[in-house]
Every structure is written in C-alpha cells, then in structure tokens.
LUMKOLTI-719990 format. One record per residue: residue number from 1; residue in three letters; x, y, z of N, C-alpha, C in turn. Coordinates in nm, 3 decimals, always signed. Each point is the difference from the previous one (the first is absolute). Last residue first. Layout:
N
  nr rest      nx      ny      nz     cax     cay     caz      cx      cy      cz
 NUM  Ala       X       Y       Z       X       Y       Z       X       Y       Z
...
# end
This chain:
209
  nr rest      nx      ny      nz     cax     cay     caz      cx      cy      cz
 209  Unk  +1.424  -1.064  -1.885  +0.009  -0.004  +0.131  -0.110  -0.034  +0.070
 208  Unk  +0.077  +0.025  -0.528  -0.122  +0.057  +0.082  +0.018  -0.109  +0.100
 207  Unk  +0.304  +0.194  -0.448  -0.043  -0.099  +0.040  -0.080  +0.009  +0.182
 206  Unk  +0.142  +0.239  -0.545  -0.008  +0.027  +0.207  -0.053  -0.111  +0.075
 205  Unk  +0.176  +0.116  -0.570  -0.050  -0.062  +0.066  +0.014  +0.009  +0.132
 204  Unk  -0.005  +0.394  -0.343  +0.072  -0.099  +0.032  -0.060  -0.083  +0.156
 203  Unk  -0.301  +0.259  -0.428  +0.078  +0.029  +0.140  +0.109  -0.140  +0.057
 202  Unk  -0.409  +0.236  -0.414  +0.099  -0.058  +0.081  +0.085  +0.053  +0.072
 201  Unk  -0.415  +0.104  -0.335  +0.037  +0.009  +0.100  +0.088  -0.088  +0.067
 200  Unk  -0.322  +0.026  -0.397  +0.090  -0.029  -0.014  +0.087  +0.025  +0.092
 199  Unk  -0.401  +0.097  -0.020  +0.012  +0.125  -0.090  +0.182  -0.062  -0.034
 198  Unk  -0.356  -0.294  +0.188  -0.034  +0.062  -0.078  +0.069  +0.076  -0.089
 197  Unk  +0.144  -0.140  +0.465  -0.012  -0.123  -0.159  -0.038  +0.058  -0.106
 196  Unk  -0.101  +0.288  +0.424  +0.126  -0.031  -0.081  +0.046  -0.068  -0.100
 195  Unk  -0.442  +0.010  +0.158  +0.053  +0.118  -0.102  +0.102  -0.016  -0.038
 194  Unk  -0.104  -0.335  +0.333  -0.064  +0.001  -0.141  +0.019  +0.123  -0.109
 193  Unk  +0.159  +0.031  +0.446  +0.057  -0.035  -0.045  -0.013  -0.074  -0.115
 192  Unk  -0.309  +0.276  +0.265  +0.120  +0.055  -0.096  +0.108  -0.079  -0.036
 191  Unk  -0.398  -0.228  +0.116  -0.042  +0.122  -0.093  +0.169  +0.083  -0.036
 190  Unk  +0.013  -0.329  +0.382  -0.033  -0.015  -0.114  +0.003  +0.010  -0.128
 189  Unk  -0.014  +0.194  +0.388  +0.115  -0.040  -0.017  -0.005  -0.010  -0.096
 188  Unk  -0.415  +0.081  +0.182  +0.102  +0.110  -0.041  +0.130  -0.052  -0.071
 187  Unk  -0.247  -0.332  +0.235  -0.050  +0.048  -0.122  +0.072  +0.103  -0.083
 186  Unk  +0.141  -0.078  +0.435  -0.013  -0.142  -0.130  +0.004  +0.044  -0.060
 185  Unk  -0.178  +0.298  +0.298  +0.122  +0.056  -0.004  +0.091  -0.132  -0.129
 184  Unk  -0.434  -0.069  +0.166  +0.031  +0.110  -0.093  +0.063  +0.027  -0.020
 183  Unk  +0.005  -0.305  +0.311  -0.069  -0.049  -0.137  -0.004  +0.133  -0.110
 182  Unk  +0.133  +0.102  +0.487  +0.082  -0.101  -0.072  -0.068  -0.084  -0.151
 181  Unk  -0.155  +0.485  +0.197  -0.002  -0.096  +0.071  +0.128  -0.134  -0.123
 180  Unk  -0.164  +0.438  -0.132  -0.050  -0.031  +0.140  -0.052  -0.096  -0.011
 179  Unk  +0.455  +0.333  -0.192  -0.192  -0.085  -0.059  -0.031  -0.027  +0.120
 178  Unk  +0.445  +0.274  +0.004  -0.144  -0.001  +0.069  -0.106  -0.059  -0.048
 177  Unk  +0.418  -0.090  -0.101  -0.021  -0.057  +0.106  -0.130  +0.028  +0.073
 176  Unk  +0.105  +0.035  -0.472  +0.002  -0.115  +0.053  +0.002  -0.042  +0.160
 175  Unk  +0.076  +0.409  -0.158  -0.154  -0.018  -0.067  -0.009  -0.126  +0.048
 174  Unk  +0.450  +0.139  +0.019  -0.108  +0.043  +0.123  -0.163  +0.000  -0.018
 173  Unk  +0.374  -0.129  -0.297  -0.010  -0.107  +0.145  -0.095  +0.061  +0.103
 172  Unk  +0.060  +0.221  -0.430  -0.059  -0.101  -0.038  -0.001  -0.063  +0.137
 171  Unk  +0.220  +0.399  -0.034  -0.173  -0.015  +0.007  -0.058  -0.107  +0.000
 170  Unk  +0.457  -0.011  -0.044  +0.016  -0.019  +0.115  -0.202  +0.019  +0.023
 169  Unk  +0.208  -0.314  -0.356  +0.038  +0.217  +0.034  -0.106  -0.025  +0.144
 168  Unk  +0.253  -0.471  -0.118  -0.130  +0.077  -0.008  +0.063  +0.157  +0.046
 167  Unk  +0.209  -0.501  -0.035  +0.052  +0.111  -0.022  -0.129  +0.110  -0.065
 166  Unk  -0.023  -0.420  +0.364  -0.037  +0.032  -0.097  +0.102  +0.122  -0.063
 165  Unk  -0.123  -0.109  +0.419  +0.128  -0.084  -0.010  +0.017  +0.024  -0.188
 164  Unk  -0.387  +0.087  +0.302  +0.098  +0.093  +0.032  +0.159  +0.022  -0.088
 163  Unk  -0.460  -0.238  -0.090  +0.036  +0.108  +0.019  +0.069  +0.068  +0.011
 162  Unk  +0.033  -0.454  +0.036  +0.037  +0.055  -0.110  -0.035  +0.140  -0.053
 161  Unk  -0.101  -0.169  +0.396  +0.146  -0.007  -0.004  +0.027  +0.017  -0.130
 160  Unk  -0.447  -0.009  +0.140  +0.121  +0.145  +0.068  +0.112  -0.079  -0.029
 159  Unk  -0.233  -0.343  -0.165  -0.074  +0.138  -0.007  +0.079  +0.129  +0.015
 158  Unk  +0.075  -0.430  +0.192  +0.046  -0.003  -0.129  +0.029  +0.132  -0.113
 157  Unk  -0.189  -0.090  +0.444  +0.092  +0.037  +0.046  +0.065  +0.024  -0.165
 156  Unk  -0.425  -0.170  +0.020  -0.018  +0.124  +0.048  +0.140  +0.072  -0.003
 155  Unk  -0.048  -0.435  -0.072  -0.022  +0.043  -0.134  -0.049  +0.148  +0.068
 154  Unk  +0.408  -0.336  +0.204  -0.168  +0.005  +0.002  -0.034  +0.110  -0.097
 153  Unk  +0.445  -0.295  +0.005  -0.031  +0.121  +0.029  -0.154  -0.012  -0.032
 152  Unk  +0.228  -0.399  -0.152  -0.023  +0.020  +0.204  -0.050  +0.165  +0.044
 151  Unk  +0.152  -0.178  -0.470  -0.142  -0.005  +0.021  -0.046  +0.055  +0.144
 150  Unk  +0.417  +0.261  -0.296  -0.040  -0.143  +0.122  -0.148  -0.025  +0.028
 149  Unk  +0.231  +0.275  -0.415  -0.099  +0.005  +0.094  +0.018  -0.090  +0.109
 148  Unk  +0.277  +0.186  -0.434  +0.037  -0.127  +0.135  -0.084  +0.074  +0.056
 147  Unk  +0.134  +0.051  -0.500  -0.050  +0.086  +0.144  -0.037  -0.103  +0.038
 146  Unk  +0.396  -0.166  -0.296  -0.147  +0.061  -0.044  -0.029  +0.036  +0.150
 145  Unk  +0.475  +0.064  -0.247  -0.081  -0.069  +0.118  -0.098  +0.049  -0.032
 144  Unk  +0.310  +0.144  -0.268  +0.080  -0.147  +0.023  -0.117  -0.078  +0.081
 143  Unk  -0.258  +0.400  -0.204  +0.185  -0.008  +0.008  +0.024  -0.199  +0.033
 142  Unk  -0.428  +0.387  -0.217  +0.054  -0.103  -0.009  +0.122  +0.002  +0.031
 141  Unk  -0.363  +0.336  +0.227  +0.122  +0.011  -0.129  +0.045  -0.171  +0.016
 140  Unk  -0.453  +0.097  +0.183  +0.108  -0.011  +0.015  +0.086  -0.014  -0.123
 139  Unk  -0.450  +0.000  -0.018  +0.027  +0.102  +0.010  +0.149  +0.036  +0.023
 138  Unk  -0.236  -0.421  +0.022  -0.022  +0.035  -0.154  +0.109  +0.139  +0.032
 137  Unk  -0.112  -0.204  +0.381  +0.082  -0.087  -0.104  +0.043  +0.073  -0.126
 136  Unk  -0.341  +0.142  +0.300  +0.146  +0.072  +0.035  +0.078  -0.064  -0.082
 135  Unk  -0.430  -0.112  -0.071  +0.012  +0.096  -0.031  +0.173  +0.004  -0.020
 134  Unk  -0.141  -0.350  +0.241  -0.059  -0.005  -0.180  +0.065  +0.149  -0.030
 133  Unk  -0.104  -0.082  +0.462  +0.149  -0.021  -0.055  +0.012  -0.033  -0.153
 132  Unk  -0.424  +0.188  +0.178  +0.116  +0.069  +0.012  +0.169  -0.042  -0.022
 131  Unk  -0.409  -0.277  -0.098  +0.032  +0.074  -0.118  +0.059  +0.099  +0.020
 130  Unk  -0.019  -0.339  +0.341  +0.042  -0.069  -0.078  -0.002  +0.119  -0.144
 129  Unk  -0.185  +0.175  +0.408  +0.099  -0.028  -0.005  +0.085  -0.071  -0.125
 128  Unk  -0.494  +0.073  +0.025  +0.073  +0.105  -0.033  +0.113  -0.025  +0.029
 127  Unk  -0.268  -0.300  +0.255  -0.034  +0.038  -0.155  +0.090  +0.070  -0.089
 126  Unk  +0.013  +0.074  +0.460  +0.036  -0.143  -0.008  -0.012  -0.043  -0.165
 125  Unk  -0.152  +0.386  +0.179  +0.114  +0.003  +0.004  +0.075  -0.143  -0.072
 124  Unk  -0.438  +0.056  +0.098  -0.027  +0.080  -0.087  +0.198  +0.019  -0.041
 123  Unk  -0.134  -0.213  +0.417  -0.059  -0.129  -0.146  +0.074  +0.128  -0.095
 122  Unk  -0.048  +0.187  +0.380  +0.187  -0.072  -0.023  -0.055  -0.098  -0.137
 121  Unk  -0.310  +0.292  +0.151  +0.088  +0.075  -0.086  +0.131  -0.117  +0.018
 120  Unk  -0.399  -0.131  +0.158  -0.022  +0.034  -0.118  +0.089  +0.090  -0.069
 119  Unk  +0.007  -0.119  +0.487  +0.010  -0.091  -0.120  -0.001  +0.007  -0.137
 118  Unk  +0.215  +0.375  +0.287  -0.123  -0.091  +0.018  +0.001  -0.120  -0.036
 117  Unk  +0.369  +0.406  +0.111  -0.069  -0.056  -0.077  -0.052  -0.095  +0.042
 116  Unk  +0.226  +0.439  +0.193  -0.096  -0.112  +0.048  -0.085  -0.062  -0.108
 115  Unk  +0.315  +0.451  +0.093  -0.056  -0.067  -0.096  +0.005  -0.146  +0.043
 114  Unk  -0.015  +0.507  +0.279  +0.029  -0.134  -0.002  -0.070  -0.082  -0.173
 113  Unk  +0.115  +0.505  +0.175  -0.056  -0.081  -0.097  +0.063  -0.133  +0.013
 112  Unk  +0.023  +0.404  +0.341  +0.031  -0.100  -0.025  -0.120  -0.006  -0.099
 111  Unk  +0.182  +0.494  +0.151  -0.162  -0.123  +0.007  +0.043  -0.100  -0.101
 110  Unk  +0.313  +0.395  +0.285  -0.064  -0.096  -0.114  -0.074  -0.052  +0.061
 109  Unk  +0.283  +0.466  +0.073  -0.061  -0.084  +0.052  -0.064  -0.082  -0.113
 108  Unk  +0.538  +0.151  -0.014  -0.163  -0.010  +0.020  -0.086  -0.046  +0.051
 107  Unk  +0.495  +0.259  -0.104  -0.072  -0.105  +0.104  -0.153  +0.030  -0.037
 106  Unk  +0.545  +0.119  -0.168  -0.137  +0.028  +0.029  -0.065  -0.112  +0.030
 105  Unk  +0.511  +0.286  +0.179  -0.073  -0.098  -0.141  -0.138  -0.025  -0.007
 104  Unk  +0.216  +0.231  +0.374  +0.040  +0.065  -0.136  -0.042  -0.052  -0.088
 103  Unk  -0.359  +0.013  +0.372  +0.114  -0.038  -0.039  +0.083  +0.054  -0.109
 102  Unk  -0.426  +0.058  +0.105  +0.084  +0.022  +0.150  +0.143  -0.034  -0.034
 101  Unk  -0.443  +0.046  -0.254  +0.110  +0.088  -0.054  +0.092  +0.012  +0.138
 100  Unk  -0.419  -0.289  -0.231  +0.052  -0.013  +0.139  +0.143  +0.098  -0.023
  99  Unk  -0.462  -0.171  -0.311  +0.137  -0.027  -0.027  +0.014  +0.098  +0.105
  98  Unk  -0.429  -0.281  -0.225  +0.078  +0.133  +0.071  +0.163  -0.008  +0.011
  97  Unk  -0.291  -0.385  -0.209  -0.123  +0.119  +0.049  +0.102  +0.127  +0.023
  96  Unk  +0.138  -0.441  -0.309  +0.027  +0.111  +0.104  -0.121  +0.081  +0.012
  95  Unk  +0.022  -0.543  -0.102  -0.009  +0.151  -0.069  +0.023  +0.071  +0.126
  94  Unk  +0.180  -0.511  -0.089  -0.055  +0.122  +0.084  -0.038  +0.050  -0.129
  93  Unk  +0.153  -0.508  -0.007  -0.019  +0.134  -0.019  -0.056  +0.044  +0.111
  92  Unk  +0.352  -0.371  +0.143  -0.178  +0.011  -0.032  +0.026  +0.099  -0.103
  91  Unk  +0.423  -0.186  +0.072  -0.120  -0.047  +0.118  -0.125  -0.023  -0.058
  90  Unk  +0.566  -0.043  -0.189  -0.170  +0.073  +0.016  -0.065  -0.072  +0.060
  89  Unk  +0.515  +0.018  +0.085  -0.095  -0.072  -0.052  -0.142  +0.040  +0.005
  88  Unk  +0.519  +0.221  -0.030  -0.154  +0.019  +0.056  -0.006  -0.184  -0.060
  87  Unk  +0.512  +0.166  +0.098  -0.101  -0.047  -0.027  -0.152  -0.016  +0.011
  86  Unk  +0.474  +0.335  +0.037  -0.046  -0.080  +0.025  -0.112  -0.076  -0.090
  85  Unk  +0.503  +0.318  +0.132  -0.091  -0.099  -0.097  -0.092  -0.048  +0.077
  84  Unk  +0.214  +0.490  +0.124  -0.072  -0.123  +0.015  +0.039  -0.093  -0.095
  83  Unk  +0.307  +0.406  +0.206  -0.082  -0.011  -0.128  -0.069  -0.165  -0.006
  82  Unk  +0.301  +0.260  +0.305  -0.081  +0.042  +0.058  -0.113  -0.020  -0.092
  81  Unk  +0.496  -0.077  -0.055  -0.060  +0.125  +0.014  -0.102  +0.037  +0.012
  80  Unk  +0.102  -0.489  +0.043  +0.125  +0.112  +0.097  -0.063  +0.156  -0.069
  79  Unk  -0.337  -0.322  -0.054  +0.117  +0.008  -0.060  +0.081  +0.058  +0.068
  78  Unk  -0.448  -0.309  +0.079  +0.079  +0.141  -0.003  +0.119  -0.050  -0.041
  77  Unk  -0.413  -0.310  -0.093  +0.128  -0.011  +0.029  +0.058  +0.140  +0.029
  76  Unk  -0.436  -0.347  +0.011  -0.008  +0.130  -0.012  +0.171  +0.009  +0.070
  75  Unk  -0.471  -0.345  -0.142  +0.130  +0.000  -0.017  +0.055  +0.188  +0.016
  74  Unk  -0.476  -0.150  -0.003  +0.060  -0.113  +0.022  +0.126  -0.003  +0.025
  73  Unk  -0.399  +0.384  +0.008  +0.107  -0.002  -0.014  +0.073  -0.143  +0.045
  72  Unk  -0.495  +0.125  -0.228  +0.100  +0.020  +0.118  +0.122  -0.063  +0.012
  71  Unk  -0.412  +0.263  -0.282  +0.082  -0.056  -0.010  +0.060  -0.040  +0.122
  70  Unk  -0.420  +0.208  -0.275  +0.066  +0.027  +0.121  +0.092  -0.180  -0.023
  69  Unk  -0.240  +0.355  -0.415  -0.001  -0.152  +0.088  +0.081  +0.033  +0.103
  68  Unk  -0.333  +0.369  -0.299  +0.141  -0.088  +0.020  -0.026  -0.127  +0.088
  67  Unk  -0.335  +0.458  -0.228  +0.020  -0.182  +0.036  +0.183  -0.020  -0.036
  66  Unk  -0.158  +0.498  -0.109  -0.018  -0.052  +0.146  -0.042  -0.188  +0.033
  65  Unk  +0.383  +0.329  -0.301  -0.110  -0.091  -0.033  -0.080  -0.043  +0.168
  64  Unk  +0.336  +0.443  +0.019  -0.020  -0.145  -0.007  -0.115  -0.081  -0.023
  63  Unk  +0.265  +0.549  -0.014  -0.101  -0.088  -0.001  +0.048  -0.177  -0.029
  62  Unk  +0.367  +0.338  +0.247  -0.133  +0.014  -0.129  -0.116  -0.114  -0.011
  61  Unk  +0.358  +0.278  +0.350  -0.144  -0.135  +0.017  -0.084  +0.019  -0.128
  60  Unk  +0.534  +0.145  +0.046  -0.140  +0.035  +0.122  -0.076  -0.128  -0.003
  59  Unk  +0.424  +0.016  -0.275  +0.030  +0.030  +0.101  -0.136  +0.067  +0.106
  58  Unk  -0.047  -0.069  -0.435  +0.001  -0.122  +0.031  +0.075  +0.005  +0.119
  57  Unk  -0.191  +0.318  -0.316  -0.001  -0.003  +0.112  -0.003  -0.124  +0.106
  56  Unk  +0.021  +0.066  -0.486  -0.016  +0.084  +0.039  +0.029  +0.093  +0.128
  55  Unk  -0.072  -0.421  -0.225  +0.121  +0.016  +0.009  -0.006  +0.119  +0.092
  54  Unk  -0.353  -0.224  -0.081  -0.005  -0.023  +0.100  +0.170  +0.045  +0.004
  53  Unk  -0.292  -0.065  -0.392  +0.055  +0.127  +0.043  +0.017  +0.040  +0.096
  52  Unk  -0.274  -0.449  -0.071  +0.043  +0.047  -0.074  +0.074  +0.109  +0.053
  51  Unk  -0.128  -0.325  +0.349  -0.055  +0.049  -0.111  +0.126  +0.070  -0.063
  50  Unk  +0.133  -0.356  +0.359  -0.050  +0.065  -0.029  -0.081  +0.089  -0.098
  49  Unk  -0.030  -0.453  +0.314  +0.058  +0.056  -0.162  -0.024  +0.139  +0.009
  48  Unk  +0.052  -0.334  +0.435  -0.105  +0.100  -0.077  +0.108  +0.058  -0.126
  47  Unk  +0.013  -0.387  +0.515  +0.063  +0.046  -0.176  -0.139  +0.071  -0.058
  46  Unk  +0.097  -0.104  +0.540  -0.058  +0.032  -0.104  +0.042  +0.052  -0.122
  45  Unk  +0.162  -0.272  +0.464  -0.019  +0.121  -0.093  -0.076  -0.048  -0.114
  44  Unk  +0.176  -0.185  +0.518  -0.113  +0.013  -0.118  +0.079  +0.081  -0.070
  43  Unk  +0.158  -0.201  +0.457  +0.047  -0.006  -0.131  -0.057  -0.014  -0.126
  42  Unk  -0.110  +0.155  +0.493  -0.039  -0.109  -0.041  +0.047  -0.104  -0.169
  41  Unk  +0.312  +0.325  +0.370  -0.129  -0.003  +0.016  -0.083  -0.110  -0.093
  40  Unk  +0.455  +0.136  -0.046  -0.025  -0.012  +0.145  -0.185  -0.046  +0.033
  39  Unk  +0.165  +0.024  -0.458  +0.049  -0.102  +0.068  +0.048  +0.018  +0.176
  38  Unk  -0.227  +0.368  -0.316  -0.070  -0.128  +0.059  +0.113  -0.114  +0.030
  37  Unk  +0.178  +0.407  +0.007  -0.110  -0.009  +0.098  -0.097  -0.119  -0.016
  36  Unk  +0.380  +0.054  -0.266  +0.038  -0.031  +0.084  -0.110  -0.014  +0.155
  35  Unk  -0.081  +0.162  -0.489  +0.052  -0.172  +0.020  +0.030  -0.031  +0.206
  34  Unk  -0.113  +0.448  -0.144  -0.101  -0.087  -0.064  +0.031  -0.137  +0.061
  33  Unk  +0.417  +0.294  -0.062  -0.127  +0.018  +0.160  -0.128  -0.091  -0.025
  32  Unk  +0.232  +0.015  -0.397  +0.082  -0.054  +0.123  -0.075  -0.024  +0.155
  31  Unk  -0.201  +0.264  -0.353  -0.037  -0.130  -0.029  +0.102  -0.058  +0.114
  30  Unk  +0.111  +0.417  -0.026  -0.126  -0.028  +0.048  -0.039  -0.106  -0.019
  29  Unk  +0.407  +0.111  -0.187  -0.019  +0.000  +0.162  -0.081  -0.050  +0.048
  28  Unk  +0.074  -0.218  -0.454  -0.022  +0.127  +0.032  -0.002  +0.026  +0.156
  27  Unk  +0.112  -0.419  -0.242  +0.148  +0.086  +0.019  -0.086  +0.122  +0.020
  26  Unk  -0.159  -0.570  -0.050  -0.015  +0.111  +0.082  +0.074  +0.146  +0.012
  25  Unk  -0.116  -0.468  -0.332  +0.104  +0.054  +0.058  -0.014  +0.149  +0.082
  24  Unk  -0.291  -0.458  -0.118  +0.039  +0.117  -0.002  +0.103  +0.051  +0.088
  23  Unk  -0.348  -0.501  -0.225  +0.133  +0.045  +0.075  +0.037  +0.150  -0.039
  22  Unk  -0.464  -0.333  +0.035  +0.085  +0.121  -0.028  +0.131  +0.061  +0.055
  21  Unk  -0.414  -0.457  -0.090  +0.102  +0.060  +0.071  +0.033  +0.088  -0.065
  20  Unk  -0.511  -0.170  +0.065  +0.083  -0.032  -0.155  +0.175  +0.095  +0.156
  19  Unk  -0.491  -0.042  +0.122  +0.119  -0.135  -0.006  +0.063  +0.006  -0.060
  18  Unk  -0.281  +0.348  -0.090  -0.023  -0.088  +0.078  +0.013  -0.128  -0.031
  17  Unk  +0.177  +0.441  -0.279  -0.087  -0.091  +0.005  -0.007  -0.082  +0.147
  16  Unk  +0.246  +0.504  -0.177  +0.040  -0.084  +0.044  -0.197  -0.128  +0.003
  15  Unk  +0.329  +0.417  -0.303  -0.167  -0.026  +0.075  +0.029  -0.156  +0.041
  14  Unk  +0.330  +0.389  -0.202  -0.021  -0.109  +0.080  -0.141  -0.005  +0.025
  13  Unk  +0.227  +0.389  -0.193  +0.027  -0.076  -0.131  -0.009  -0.160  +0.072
  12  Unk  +0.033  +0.452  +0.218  -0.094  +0.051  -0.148  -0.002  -0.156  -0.109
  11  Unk  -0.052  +0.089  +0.573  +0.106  -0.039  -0.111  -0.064  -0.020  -0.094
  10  Unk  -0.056  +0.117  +0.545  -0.053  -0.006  -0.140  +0.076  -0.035  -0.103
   9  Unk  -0.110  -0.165  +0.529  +0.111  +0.020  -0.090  -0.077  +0.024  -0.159
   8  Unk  -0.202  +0.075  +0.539  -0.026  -0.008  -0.068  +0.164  +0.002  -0.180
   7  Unk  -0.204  -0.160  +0.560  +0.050  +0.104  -0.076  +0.035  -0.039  -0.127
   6  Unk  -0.457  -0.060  +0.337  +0.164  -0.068  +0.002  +0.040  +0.078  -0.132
   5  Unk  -0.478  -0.036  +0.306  +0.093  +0.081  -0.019  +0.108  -0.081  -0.018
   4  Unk  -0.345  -0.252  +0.148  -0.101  +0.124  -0.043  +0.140  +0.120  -0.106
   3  Unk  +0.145  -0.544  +0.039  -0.001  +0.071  +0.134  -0.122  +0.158  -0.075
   2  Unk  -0.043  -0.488  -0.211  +0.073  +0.109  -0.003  -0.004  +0.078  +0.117
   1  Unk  -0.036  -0.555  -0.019  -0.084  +0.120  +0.000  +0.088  +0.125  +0.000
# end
C-alpha cells in the first residue's frame, strides 16, 4: 500500500511499470537528498515523466504527466562523492492530487491506482499472449538470437516488461501506462506494435528478464 505522500523522481525519458526493475544513477543534490531520505525511511519513490518544454525550468517544478508508478528501492549503493546507484522495483500506479513544497526535491500527495486483474482479463491476456509474442518476433531486427520470452514469466508481468523494456518514445510508455488496467494496457501493446510491423519497424533483439 502507498504511503498518502512520497517523493517524487521526474525524468524526461523513464516511465517506470509494476514489477518491472529500474536501475539509476543518482548525481543531482536534491535527488541525492531524495534518495537518502527514503532509504531512512520507507524506501518509495515515485517515477513521473516529464512533459514537453519542461527544459525551461527544469531546475524548479515543471510540469509532470499526472499518472506515474511508485517504485521501491531493492538495491542502493553511495559513492564516495555522495552519488547513488540504485534499484526501483515498481509497485503500484498513482496519480498525483497535490504536491508538498517542504522539501528541496518534490513530494506528493497520491491516490493509488491499484491494477487488480480479474478473471476475465487474465483469460483476455492469456489469449493475446501467444499473438504478443507473434508480434515481437516479427518486429525484432533479425540477429544471431531469436527473442527469448520465458514461458515461467506471467502474462501481466510479460506486459510491463515489455513496456518498459521495449525501445519505445517515451509518450508512447506513458499511454501505456495510463490505459486502465492490465488487459488494455495488452491490447494497447499490441496495436502499437502491430503498427510497427506495418510501417516496417525494427529493433535489435532484448531479451525479457
């Protein structure tokens, strides 16, 4: 369960999926501080894309897509100069209701979007898998190795992971994260990676952790 308030990492070019892993390199002060307060405390954060012309003023609080994912921190290394690596693993989505100006870095308040599939959406998944790895097949640049799905990965986890894992613009991962709910978000997949084929689209082969 999300804590009401946790802080918030923007970045013009990450959208993070549930369950899916994220490894980052930590070097702004404030994000430093960020890191360091949640690994005293409950080791959340919140990934948020940011919008367009967010250059601008990317040293304040430019605007942020309001659905992200909360993440928590599995792995977390300082550096002698005070510079993180670490590892999220996604939690849940949020949307941001508000945002908390106590800090140097930013903080929000959220309202959890739990995605909780049914029966009828893991069937609906379950179906559709065999023509999502159909797809990706096709789409993958031909090399020495064909794309390596493991059956053992579950077809939700399958989902955000090739979301994430995918070489996608960055609008594209965040449409995908805000559909609603895990069958749509499939579906979605899908569709753009059916375009891709279409227009002849490739990509070197990624194989899915």
């Amino acid at each position: 369960m999300l804590p009401p308030t946790i802080p918030l990492f923007p970045l013009p070019n990450v959208v993070l999926f549930p369950n899916v892993f994220l490894p980052l390199h930590i070097f702004e002060p404030r994000y430093r501080a960020m890191v360091g307060d949640a690994l005293r405390e409950d080791r959340i954060i919140g990934m948020t894309l940011l919008q367009p012309g967010y250059e601008t003023s990317y040293e304040g609080r430019p605007p942020v897509y309001p659905v992200g994912c909360a993440g928590l921190i599995t792995h977390s290394e300082q550096l002698p100069d005070g510079r993180y690596n670490i590892v999220l693993r996604g939690m849940e989505k949020f949307r941001i209701a508000g945002e908390d100006g106590s800090r140097p870095y930013r903080l929000a308040r959220v309202e959890a979007l739990p995605e909780v599939a049914d029966d009828a959406a893991r069937r609906a998944m379950r179906q559709k898998r065999q023509r999502l790895e159909a797809i990706l097949a096709a789409t993958v640049e031909r090399s020495r190795h064909e794309p390596r799905v493991p059956a053992a990965v579950a077809d939700d986890d399958l989902v955000n992971a090739l979301a994430q894992y995918l070489p996608l613009e960055p609008l594209e991962r965040q449409a995908l994260l805000e559909c609603d709910g895990l069958a749509a978000r499939c579906h979605a997949l899908i569709e753009l990676l059916e375009m891709r084929t279409l227009a002849g689209t490739t990509w070197k082969d990624r194989s899915v952790h």
